[in-house]
Steps between C-alpha positions, in 0.01 A plus 500: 500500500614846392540783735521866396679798680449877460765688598361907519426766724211722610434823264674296171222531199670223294479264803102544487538394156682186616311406737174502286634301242695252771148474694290397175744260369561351818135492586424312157757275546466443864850587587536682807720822542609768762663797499801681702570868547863532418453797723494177776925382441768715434622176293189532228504868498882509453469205207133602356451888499564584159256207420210466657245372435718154473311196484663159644367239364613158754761747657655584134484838340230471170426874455593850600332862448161345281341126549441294166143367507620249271795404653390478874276263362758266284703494787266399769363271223785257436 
């Protein structure tokens, strides 16, 4: 079972975006999700500031700034 990881922070437009697209793909495919405030470590905010939103997909970087529809889905699909 897949597991998917925002990385973001409060006030971050393009993280909104993220997390609508992570939260309908997830929720059709039945994959559950969280998401962290980088704001939270001074290790994510140090290694994911210029990024965010970064999605993890099983603990492994898949996308940063926009989240592919399409290719959330492939690669919770395989």
């Amino acid at each position: 079972m897949h597991r998917v990881t925002l990385l973001g922070k409060p006030g971050c437009h393009l993280c909104d975006d993220a997390r609508s697209v992570i939260s309908k793909v997830a929720g059709e495919l039945g994959v559950s999700w969280e998401e962290i405030d980088i704001e939270s470590s001074r290790e994510l905010y140090d290694k994911y500031w210029e990024m965010i939103p970064v999605t993890l997909v099983d603990g492994v970087q898949h996308d940063f700034w926009r989240v592919s529809e399409d290719r959330l889905r492939a690669a919770l699909s395989g």
